[in-house]
C-alpha positions in Angstrom: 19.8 -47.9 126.7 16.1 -47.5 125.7 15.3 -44.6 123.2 12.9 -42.6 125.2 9.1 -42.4 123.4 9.0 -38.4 123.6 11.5 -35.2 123.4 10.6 -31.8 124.1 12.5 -28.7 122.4 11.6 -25.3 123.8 12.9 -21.8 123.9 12.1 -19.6 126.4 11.9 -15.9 126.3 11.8 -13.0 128.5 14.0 -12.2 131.7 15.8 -15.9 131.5 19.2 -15.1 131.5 21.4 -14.0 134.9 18.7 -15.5 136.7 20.0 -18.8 137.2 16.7 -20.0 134.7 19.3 -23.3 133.2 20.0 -24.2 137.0 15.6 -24.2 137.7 15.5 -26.0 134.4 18.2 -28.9 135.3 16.6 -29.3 139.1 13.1 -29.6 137.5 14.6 -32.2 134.8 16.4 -34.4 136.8 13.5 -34.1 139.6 11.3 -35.4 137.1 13.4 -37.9 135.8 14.2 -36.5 132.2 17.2 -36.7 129.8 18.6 -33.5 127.9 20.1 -30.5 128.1 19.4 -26.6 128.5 21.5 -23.4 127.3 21.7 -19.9 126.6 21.2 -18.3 123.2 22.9 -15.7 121.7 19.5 -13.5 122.0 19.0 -14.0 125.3 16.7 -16.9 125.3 17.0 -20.0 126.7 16.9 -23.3 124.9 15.8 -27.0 126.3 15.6 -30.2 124.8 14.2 -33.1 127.6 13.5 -36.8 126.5 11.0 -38.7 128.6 7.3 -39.7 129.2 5.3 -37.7 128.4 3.9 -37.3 131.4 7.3 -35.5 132.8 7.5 -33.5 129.8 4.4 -31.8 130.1 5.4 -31.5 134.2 8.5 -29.8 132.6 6.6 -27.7 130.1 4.7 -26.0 132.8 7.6 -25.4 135.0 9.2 -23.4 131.7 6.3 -21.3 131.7 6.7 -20.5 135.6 10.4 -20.2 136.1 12.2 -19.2 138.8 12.1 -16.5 141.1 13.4 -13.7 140.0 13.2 -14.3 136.2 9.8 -13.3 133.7 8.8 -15.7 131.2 7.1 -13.5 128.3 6.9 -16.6 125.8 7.5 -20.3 125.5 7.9 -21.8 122.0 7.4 -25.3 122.2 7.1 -28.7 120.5 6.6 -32.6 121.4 8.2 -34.7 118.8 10.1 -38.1 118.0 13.8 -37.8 119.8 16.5 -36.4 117.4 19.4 -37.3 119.6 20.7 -40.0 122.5 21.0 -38.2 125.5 22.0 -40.1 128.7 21.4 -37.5 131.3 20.3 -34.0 132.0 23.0 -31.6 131.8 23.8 -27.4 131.5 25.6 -26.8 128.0 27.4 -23.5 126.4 
């Protein structure tokens, strides 16, 4: 499997939670062809980490900011950086 060149780790704040924000984040990822995962946090934030081009990550980036209907992003904390981890698809974790 190729390493991809780029991975994006976020957290996202504001109304993200009971909004079905991880399920916006995995359509938008896998539409976009990107590797990773997303989850809740304890303090009601959500976390993503995405592998790709960077190209698709910035695509993903400004879809964080967004959301979906329903939700309110107050804040995205963000970084583009060298992958820490293999990650073979894009998938919801706990």
């Amino acid at each position: 499997m190729n390493r991809p060149s780029t991975e994006l780790h976020a957290t996202i704040f504001g109304r993200v939670q009971g909004v079905g924000f991880r399920y916006f984040v995995l359509d938008q990822a896998i539409g976009l062809g990107l590797t990773g995962w997303t989850r809740n946090l304890p303090d009601g934030s959500v976390e993503v980490l995405a592998q790709g081009g960077q190209e698709g990550l910035r695509s993903l980036l400004a879809s964080l900011h967004r959301g979906p209907t329903g939700g309110r992003v107050d804040r995205v904390d963000s970084q583009l950086r060298e992958p820490t981890e293999a990650c073979s698809s894009f998938r919801i974790t706990r």
